[in-house]
TORPAMAR-746547 format. One record per atom (N, C-alpha, C): x, y, z; atom name; residue in three letters. Coordinates in steps of 0.2 Angstrom, whole numbers, plus 2048, in hexadecimal, padded with zeros to 3 digits. Last residue first. Example, Ala and Ser with C-alpha at 12.3 -4.5 7.8 and 13.67 -1.06 7.14 Angstrom:
BEGIN
     x     y     z   name   resn
   840   7F5   823      N    SER
   844   7FB   824     CA    SER
   840   800   827      C    SER
   842   7E4   827      N    ALA
   83E   7EA   827     CA    ALA
   842   7F0   827      C    ALA
This chain:
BEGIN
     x     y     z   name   resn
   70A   7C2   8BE      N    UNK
   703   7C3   8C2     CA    UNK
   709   7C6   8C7      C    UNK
   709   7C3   8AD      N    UNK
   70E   7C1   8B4     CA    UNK
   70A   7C6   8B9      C    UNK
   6FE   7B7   8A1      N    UNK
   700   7BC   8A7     CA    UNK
   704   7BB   8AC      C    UNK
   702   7AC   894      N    UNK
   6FF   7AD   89A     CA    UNK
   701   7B6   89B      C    UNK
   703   7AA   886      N    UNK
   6FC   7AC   889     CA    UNK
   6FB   7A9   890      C    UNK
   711   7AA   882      N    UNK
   710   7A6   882     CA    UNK
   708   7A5   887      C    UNK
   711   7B9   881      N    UNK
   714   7B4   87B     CA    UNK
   70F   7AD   87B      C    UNK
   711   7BE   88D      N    UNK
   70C   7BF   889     CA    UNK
   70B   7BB   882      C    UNK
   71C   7B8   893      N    UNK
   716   7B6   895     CA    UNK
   712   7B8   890      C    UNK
   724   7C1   88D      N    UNK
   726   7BB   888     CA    UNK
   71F   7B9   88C      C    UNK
   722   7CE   88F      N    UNK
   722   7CD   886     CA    UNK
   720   7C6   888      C    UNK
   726   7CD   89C      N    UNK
   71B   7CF   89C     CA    UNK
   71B   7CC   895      C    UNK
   732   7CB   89C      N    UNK
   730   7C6   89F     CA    UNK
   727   7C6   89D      C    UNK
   737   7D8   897      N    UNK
   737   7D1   894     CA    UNK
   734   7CD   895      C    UNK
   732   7E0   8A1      N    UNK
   72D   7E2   89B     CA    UNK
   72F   7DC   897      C    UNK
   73D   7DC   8AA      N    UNK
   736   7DC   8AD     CA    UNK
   72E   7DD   8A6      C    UNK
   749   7DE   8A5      N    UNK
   746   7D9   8A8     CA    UNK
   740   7DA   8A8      C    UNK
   747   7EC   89A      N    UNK
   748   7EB   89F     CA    UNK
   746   7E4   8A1      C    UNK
   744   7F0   88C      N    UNK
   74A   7F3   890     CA    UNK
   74D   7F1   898      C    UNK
   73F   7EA   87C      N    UNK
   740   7EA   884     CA    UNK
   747   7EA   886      C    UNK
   741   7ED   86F      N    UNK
   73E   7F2   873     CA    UNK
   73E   7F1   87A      C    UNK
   744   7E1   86A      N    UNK
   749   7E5   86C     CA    UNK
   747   7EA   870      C    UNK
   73A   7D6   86A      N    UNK
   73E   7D7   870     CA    UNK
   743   7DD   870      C    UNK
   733   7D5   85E      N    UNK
   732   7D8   860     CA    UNK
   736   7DC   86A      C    UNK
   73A   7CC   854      N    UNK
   735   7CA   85A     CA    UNK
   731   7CE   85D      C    UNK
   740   7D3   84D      N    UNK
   73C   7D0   84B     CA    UNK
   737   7CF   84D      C    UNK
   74D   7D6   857      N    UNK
   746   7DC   852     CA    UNK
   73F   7D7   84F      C    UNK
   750   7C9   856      N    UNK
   74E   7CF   860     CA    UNK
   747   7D4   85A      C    UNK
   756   7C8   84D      N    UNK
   752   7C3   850     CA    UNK
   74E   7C7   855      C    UNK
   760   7D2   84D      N    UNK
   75A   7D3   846     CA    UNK
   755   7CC   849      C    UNK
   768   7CC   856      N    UNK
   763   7D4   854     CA    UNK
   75D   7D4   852      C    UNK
   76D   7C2   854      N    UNK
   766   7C1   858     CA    UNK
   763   7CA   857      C    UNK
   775   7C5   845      N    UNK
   76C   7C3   847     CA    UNK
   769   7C1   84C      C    UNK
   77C   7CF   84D      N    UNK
   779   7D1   849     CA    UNK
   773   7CD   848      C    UNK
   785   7C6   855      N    UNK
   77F   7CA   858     CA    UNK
   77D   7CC   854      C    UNK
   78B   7BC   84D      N    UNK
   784   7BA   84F     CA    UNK
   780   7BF   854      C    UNK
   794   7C4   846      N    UNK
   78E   7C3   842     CA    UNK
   787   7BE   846      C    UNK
   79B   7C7   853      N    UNK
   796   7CC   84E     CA    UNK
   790   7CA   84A      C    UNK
   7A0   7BC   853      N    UNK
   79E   7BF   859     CA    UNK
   798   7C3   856      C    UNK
   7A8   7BA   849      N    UNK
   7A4   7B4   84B     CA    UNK
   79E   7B7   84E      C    UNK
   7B0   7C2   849      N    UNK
   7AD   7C2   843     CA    UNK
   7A7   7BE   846      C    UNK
   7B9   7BF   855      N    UNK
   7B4   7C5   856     CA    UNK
   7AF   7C6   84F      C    UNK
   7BB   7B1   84F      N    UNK
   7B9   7B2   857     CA    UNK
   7B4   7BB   856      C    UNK
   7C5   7B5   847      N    UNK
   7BF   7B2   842     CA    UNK
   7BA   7B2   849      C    UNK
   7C9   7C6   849      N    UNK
   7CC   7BF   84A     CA    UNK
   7C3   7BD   847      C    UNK
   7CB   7D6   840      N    UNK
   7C7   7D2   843     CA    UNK
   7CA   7CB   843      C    UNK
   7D8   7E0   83F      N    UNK
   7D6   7DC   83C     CA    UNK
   7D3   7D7   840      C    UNK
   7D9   7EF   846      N    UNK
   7DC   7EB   844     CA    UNK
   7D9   7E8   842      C    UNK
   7D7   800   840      N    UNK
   7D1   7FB   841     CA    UNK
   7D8   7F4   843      C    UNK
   7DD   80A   83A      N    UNK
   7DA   809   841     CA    UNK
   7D9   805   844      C    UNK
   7EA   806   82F      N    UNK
   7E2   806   831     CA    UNK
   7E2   807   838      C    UNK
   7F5   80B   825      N    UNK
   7F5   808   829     CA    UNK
   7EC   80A   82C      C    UNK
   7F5   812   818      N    UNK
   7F7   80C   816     CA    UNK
   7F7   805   81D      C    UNK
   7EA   81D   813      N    UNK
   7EF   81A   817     CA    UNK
   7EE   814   818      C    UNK
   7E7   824   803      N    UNK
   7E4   821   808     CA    UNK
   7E9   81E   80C      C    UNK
   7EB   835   800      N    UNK
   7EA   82F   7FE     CA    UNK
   7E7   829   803      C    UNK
   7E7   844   7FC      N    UNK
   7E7   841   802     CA    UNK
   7E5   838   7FE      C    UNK
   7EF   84D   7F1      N    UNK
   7E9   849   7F2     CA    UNK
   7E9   845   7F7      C    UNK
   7FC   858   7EB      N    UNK
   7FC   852   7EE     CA    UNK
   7F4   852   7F0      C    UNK
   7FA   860   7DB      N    UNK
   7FD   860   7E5     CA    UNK
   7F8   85B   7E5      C    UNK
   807   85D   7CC      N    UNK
   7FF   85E   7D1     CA    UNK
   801   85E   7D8      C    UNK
   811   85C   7C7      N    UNK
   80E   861   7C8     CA    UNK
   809   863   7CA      C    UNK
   815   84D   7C3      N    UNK
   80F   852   7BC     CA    UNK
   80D   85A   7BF      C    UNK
   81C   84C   7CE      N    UNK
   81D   84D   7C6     CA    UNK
   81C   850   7C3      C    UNK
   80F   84B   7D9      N    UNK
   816   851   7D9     CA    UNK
   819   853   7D1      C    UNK
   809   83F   7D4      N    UNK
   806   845   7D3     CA    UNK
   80D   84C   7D4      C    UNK
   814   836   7D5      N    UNK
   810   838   7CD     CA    UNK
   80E   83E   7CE      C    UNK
   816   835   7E0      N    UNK
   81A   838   7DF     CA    UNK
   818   839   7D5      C    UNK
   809   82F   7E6      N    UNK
   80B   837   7E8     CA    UNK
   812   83A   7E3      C    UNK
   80A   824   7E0      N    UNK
   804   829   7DC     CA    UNK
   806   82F   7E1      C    UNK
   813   81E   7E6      N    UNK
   816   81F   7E1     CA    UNK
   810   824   7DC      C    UNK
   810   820   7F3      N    UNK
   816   822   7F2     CA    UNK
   817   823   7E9      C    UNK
   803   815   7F1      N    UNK
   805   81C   7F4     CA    UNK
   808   821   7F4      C    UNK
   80B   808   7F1      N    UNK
   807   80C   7EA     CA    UNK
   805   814   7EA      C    UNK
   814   808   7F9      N    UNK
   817   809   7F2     CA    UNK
   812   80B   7EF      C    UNK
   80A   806   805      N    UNK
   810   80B   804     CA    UNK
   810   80E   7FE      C    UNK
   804   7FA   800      N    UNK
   800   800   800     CA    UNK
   804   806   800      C    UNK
């Protein structure tokens, strides 16, 4: 990535252009293990599982518990 870098900065110099913010060669980001790739892609679908159901909107123990008794046609007494 350097040498590509290096070498479209020193074209443009050349030709008499100014320089363009090129892209860095080095990330922020380091590079996900197959474990955190793992990780993500299974919160994504209890997410999208949770939205579906309707579960995401509860915020608390106590509104979880009234959803799923309601689910299953009781009452928490």
């Amino acid at each position: 990535m350097f040498k590509r870098n290096y070498a479209l900065a020193c074209q443009q110099v050349l030709a008499g252009e100014s320089l363009t913010d090129l892209p860095k060669a080095l990330t922020d980001q380091s590079p996900k293990t197959l474990a955190e790739k793992n990780m993500d892609f299974h919160d994504k679908v209890q997410k999208k599982y949770l939205q579906q159901s309707g579960f995401d909107q509860l915020d608390n123990p106590r509104a979880a518990l009234d959803t799923i008794y309601q689910l299953l046609g009781r009452s928490l007494k």
